[in-house]
C-alpha positions in Angstrom: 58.6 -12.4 15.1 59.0 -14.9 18.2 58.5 -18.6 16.9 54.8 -19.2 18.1 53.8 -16.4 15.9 56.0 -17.8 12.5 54.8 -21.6 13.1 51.2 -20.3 13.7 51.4 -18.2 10.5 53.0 -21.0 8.1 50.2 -23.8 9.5 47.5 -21.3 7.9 49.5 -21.0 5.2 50.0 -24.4 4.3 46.6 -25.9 5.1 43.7 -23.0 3.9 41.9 -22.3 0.7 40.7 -18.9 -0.3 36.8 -18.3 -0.2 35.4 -15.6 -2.9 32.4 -15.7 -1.0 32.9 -15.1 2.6 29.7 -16.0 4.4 30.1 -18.8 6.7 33.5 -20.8 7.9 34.8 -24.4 7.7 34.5 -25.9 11.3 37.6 -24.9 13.3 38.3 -24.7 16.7 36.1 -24.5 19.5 35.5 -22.1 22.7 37.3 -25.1 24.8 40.3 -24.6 22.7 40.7 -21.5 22.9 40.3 -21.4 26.4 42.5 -24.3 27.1 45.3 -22.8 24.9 45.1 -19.3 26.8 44.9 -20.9 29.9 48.1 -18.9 32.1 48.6 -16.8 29.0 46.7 -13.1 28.6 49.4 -11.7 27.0 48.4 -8.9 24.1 50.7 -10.8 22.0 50.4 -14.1 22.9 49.1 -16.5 19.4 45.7 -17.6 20.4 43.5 -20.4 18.0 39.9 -18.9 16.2 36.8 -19.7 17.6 33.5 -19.1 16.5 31.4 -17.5 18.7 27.8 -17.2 17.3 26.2 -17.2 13.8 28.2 -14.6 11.9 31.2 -13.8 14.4 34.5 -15.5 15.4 37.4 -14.7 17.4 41.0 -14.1 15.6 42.8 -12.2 18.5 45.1 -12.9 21.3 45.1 -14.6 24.5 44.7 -11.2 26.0 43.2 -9.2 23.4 40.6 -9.4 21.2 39.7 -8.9 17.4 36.8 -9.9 15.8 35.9 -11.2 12.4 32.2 -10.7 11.3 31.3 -12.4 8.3 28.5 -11.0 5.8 27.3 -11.6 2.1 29.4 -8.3 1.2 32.3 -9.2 3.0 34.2 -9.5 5.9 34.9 -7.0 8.7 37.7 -7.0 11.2 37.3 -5.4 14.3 40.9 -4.4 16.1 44.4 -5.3 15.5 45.4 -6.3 18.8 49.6 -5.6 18.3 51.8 -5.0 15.6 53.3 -8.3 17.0 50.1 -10.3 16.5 49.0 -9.3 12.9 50.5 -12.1 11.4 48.9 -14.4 14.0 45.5 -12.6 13.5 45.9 -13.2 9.9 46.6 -16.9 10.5 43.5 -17.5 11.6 41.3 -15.6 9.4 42.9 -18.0 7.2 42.5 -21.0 9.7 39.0 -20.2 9.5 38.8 -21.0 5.9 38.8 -16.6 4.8 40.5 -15.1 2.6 42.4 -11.9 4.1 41.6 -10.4 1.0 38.2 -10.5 1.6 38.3 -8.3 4.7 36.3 -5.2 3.7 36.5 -3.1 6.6 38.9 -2.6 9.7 37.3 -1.1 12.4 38.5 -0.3 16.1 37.1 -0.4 19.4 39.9 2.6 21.5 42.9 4.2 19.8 45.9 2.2 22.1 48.8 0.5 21.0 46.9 -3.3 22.5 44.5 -3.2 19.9 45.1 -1.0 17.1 49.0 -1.1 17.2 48.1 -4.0 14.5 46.0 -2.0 11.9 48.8 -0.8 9.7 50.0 -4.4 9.2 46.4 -5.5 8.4 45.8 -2.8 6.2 48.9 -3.3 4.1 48.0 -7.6 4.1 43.9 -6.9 2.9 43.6 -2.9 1.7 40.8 -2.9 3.9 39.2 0.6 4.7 39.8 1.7 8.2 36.3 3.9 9.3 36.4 5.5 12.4 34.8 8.4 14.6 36.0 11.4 14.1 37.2 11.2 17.5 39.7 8.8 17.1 40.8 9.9 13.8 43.8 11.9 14.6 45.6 9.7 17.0 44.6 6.3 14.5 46.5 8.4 11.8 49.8 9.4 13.7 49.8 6.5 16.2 49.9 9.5 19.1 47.4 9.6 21.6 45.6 12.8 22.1 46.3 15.3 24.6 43.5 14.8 26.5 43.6 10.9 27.1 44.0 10.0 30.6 47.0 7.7 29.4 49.3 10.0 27.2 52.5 9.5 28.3 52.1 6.0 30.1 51.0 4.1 26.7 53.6 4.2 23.7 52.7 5.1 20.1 51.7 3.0 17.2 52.4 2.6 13.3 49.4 5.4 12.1 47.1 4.1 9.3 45.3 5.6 6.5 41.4 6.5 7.7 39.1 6.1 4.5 36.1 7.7 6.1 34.6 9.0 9.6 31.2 7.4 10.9 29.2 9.4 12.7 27.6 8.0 16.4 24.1 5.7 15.7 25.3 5.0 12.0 25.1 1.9 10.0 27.5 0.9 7.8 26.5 -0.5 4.2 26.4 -3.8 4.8 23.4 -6.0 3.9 21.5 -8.2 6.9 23.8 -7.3 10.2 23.3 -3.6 11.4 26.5 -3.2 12.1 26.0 0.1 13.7 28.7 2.2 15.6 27.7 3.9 19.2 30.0 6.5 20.8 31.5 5.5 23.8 33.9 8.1 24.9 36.2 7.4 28.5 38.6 4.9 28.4 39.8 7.3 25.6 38.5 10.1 23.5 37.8 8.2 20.5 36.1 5.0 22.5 33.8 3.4 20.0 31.3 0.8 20.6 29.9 -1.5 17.5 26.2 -4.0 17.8 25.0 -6.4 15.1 22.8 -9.0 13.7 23.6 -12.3 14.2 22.3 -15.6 13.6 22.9 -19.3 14.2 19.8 -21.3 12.3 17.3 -19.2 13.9 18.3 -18.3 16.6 19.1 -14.5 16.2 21.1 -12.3 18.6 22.4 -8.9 18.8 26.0 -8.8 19.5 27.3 -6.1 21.4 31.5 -5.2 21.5 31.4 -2.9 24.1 34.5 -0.9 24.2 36.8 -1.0 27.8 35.3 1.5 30.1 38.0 1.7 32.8 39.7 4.9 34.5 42.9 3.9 33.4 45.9 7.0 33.6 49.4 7.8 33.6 50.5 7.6 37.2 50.4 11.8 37.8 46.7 12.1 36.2 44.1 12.9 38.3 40.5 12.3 36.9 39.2 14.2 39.9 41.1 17.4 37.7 38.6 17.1 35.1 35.7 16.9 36.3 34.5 17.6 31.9 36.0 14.3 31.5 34.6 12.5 34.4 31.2 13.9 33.0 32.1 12.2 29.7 32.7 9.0 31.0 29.2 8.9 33.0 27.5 9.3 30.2 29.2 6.6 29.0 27.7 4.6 31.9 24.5 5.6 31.6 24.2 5.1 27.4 25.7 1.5 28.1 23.0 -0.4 29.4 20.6 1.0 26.5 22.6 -0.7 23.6 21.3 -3.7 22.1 22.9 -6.2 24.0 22.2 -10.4 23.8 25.7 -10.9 23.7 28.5 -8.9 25.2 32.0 -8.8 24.2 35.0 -6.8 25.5 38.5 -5.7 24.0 39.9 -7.4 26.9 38.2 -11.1 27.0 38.7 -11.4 30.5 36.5 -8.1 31.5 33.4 -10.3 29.9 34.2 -13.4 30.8 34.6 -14.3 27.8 37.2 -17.7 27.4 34.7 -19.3 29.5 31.3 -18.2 28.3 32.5 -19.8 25.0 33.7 -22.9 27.1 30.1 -23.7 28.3 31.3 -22.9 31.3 29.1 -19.8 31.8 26.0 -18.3 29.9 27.5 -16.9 26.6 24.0 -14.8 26.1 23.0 -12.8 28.9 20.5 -9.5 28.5 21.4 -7.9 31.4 25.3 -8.3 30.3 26.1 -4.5 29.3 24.2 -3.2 32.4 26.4 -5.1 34.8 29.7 -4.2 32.7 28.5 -0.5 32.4 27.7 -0.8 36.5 31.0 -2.3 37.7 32.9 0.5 35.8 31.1 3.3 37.1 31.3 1.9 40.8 35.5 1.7 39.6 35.7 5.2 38.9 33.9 6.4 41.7 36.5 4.3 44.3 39.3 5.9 41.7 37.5 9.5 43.0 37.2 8.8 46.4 41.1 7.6 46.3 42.5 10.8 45.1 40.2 12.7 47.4 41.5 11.1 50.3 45.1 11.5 48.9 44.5 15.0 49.0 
């Protein structure tokens, strides 16, 4: 464990209460400090401070990845792991925040990769959360492998597999009271992509938050995406089903491909309705300059 990742662990430590009931947060950190502290650091293990985002929702990842924590009257949800490396920072400041890792209910995951679920196993041995998944992603989440069809297999290492409790199926809610935290297939950037919307509100001002998983055409160096065309076709779909999701406020695994460090900075508009159709856009016009690439390297 580098020493960033120790001190930052043992301030939380020393300074934070448990909460039974984990429903809103002691103020903590702001959008400008997190920005400032990431600022020449996107790292996916580099210690980053919490920040609340909106309402229900705050940021407990990286400077270069994120993880979410959602709180709600029937507990507290975690969305990705980021590293094995940054667990211990990721619990840091759920506790920072004034949670109680033990309250954590449910882990949940955006794509099966070592960036943001290589820390799942750690988390899930610290809270004895659930992991829920789609069956898609179940297989490589359990044996840390990616599948044979991911357009990175062989370019991205493995991951400590965890324990999946139960599969949720695309357009589901899970049983939590007020949010809607609903899961929406996104397959491409892997086979398992996932995508998650909820409630959220700040007074009353109410928003639908949308974590939109990566939708790049990311491969190992001798994978062609123009060789499966089945794939390609996946991924379009992808595109198109994007821009329908309930979307006030968008949020990537990667911060930087929403903006993100500066949205919460005031430095840009951290609600924006058109947000998913732009992101879904600017990855489809991606994959078709990947296509055009390989056909002219023909």
């Amino acid at each position: 464990m580098s020493a960033r990742l120790a001190i930052l662990a043992a301030l939380a430590l020393t300074g934070c209460a448990p909460q039974s009931a984990p429903i809103a947060a002691a103020p903590g950190p702001t959008g400008k400090a997190l920005a400032a502290a990431c600022e020449g650091s996107d790292g996916w293990s580099d210690p980053a401070p919490p920040a609340k985002i909106h309402g229900n929702t705050y940021y407990v990842g990286t400077c270069g990845i994120t993880a979410l924590l959602i709180a709600s009257p029937d507990g507290l949800v975690l969305i990705d792991g980021a590293t094995e490396e940054a667990a211990l920072a990721i619990l840091a400041n759920i506790r920072a925040l004034g949670f109680d890792p033990a309250n954590v209910r449910y882990l949940l995951a955006s794509h099966e990769h070592l960036d943001h679920v290589g820390g799942l196993k750690a988390l899930q041995d610290a809270t004895g959360a659930a992991v829920l998944a789609r069956k898609e992603a179940v297989a490589t989440l359990t044996s840390g492998e990616p599948e044979a069809i991911d357009p990175q297999r062989g370019a991205i290492p493995p991951f400590r597999g965890v324990k999946v409790a139960r599969e949720v199926k695309d357009g589901e809610a899970l049983p939590i009271r007020d949010i809607r935290l609903t899961l929406h297939a996104t397959p491409g950037h892997t086979p398992g992509s996932t995508s998650w919307t909820w409630r959220s509100c700040e007074g009353g001002d109410c928003r639908t938050i949308a974590y939109v998983d990566s939708l790049s055409a990311v491969s190992a160096d001798d994978y062609r995406f123009s060789d499966h065309p089945d794939y390609v076709a996946m991924m379009r779909a992808t595109f198109a089903k994007v821009p329908t999701l309930p979307c006030d406020l968008l949020i990537t695994p990667h911060p930087s491909a929403s903006n993100l460090f500066a949205r919460l900075s005031g430095d840009a508009p951290l609600i924006d309705a058109n947000g998913c159709k732009t992101y879904a856009a600017a990855a489809a016009k991606r994959l078709d300059e990947r296509l055009a690439k390989e056909a002219a390297a023909k």
